[in-house]
C-alpha positions in Angstrom: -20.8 20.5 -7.7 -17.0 19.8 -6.4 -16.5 16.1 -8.1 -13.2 14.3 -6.9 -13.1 13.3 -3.4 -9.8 11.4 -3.7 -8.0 10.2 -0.6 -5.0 8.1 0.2 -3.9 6.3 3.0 -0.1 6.0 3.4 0.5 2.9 6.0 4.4 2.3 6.9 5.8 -0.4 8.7 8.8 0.1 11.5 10.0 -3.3 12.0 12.7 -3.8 14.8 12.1 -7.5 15.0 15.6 -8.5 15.0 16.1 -12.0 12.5 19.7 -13.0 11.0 22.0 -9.5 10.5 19.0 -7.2 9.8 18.3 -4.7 12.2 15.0 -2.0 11.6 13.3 -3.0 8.6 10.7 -0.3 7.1 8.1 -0.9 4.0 5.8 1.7 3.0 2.4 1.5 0.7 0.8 3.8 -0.5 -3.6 3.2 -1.1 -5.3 5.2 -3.1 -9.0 5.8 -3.2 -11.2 7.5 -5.8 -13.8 8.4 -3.6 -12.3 8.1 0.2 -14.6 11.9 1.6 -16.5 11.3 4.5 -16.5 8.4 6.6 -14.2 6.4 4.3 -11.2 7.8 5.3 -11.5 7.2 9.2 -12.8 3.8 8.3 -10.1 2.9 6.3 -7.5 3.5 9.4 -10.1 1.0 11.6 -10.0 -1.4 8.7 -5.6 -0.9 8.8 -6.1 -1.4 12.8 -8.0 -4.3 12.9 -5.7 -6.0 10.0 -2.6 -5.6 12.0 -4.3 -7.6 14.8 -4.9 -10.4 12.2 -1.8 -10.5 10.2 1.4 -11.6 11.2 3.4 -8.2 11.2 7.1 -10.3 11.0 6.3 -11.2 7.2 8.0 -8.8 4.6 5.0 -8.2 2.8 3.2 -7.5 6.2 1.9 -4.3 4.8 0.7 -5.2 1.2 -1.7 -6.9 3.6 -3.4 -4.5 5.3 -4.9 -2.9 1.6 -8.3 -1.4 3.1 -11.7 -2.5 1.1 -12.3 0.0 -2.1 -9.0 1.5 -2.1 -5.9 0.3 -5.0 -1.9 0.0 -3.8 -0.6 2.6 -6.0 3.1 2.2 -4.7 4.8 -0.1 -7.2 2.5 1.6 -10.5 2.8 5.4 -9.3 5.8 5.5 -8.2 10.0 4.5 -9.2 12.3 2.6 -7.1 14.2 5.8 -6.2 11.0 7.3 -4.9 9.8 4.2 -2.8 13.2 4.5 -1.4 12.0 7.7 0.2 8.6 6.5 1.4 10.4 4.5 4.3 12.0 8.3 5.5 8.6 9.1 5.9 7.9 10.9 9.8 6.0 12.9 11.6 8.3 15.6 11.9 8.4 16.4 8.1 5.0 16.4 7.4 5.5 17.7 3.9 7.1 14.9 3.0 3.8 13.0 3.9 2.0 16.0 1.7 4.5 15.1 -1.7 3.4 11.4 -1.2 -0.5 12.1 -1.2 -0.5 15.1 -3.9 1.6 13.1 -6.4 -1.4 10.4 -5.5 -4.0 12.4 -7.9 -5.5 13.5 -4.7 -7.5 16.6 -3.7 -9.0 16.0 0.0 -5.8 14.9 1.9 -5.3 11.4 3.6 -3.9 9.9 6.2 -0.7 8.8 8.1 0.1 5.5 10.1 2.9 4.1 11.2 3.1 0.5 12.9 6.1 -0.3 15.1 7.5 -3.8 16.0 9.2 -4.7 18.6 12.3 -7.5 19.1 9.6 -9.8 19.8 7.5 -9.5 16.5 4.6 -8.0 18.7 2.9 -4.3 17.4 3.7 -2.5 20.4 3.0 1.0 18.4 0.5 2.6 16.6 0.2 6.2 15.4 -1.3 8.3 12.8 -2.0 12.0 11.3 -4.8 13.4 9.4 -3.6 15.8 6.2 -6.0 18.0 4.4 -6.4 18.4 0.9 -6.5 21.6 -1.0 -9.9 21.1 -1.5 -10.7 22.0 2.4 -7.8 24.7 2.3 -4.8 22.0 3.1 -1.4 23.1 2.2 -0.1 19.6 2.2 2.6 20.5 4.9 1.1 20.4 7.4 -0.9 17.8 9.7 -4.2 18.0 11.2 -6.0 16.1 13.9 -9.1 13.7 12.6 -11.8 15.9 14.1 -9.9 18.9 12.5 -9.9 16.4 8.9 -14.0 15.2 9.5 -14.9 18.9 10.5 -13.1 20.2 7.1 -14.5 17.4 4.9 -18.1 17.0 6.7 -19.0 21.0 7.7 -22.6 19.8 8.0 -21.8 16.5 9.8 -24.2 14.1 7.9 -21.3 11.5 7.5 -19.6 12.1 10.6 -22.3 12.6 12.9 -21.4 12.4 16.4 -22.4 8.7 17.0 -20.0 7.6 14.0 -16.8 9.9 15.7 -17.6 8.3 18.9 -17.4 5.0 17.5 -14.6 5.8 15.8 -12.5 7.6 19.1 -13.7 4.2 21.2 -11.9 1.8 18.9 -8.6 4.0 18.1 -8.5 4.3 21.9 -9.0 0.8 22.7 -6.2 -0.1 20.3 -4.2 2.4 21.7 -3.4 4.2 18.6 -1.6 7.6 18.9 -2.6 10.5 16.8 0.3 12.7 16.0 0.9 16.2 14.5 4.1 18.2 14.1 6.5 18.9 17.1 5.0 16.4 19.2 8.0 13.9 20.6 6.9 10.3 21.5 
């Protein structure tokens, strides 16, 4: 019996709303969750989604906001100043960067990616996200992976991610127009 099932979701925060001298603004968090396998993981990004349509994205703790049900921000305990530093040069161009984050998160079936981005106005006019699996489903943690790729790994048998749950999911991301991302890709 393989016991763990531990996930994290890494949510970051572009903000180019322009206020006083500051220009691009970044905050990232890191959530952690014990037993994220499954249908947990996917739901978490829908639950990250539908808070950025409820919280006001201009605020400086914008992020801390958007904690998904179940899971524990691990960013100020787990990690120094001088590594939080480095969460904001988080991209999807370095995806091992992404991978340090979620195995230094005591984590063994990968995560997840997203990135917000606000525009001048204060409005979310970007959302995007990668899948990463864990070493558990043969993940190297440098590379991404697309969600289907992720729920296939995770779910061989498809009993949590039946079909009807990954078109449910696909409807929403796409009505939100969220982007998913992997390696190379330029947006």
């Amino acid at each position: 019996m393989i016991m763990g099932q531990r996930t994290a979701i890494i949510v970051q925060h572009v903000d180019n709303w322009k206020y006083a001298d500051k220009k691009e603004q970044k905050q990232t968090r890191v959530f952690y969750h014990g037993w994220g396998i499954g249908r947990i993981l996917p739901s978490h990004l829908v639950a990250v989604v539908n808070g950025i349509r409820s919280v006001s994205m201009t605020q400086s703790d914008a992020v801390k906001q958007l904690k998904p049900a179940g899971t524990h921000d691990i960013t100020d305990e787990s990690y120094d100043p001088v590594e939080q530093a480095l969460f904001d040069e988080l991209d999807f161009d370095h995806p091992e960067y992404v991978g340090d984050i979620l195995k230094g998160a005591d984590n063994n079936n990968g995560g997840v990616f997203v990135r917000i981005t606000t525009n001048e106005q204060g409005d979310t006019n970007k959302i995007e996200f990668a899948f990463m699996l864990g070493y558990e489903e043969g993940g190297d943690y440098k590379t991404f992976c697309t969600m289907w790729e992720w729920m296939d790994k995770v779910d061989p048998d498809k009993r949590c991610c039946d079909q009807s749950f990954r078109d449910m999911i696909y409807n929403f991301l796409t009505y939100h127009k969220c982007e998913e991302r992997t390696i190379g890709e330029a947006k």
